[in-house]
C-alpha positions as CSV (number, residue, x, y, z in Angstrom):
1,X,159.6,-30.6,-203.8
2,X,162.7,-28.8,-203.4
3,X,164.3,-24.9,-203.6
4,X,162.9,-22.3,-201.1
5,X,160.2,-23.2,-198.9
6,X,157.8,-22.1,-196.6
7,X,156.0,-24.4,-194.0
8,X,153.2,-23.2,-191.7
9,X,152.6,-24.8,-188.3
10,X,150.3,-24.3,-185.7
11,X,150.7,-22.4,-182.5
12,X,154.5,-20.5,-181.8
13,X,157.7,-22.5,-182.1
14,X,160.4,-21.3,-179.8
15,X,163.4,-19.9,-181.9
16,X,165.7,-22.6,-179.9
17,X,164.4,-24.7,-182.3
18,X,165.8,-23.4,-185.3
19,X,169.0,-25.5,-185.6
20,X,166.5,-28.5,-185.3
21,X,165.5,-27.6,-188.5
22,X,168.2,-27.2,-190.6
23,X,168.7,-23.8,-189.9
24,X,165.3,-22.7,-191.4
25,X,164.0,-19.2,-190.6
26,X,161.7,-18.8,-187.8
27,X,159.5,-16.2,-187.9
28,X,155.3,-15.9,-186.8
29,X,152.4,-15.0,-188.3
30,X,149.6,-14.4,-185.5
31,X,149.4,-17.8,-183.6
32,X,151.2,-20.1,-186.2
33,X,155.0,-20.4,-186.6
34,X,156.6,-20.0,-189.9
35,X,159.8,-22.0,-191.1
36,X,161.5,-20.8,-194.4
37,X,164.9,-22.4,-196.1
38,X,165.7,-24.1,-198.7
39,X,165.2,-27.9,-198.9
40,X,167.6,-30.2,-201.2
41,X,165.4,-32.7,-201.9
42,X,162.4,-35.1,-200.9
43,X,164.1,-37.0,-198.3
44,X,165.5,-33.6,-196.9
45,X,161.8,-32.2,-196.6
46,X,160.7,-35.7,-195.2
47,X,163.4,-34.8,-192.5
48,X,161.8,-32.1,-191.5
49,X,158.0,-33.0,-191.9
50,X,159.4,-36.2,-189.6
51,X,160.7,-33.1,-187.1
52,X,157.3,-31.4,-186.8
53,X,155.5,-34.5,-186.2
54,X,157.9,-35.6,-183.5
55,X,156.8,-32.0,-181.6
56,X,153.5,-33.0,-182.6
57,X,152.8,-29.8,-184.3
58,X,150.2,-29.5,-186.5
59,X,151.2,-28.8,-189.8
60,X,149.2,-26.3,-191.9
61,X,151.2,-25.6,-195.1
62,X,153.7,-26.5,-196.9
63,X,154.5,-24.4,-200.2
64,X,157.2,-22.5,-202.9
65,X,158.4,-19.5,-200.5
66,X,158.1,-16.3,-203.0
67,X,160.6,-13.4,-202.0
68,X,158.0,-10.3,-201.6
């Protein structure tokens, strides 16, 4: 899976974590964190999936980011 992305974790991620993650957008949606960006390929999204288990975040989503 690669382009835009949009992966939904739970609980709220401090914005000092957004260079962690390759720049991805940070933004929330009522308890859960939101990161958006675009991913270059599977090893680069393994990167960050690897990231988010390291903080031991639960990971709800992971899905094509559509621009609204």
């Amino acid at each position: 899976m690669k382009g835009k992305l949009e992966i939904k974790v739970e609980g709220i991620l401090d914005i000092k974590w957004q260079d962690w993650f390759d720049g991805m957008a940070i933004s929330y949606e009522r308890d859960n964190t939101v990161l958006v960006g675009t991913v270059s390929d599977e090893s680069h999204l393994h990167g960050i999936l690897n990231r988010i288990r390291d903080l031991n975040l639960k990971l709800i989503s992971v899905n094509p980011h559509e621009e609204n």
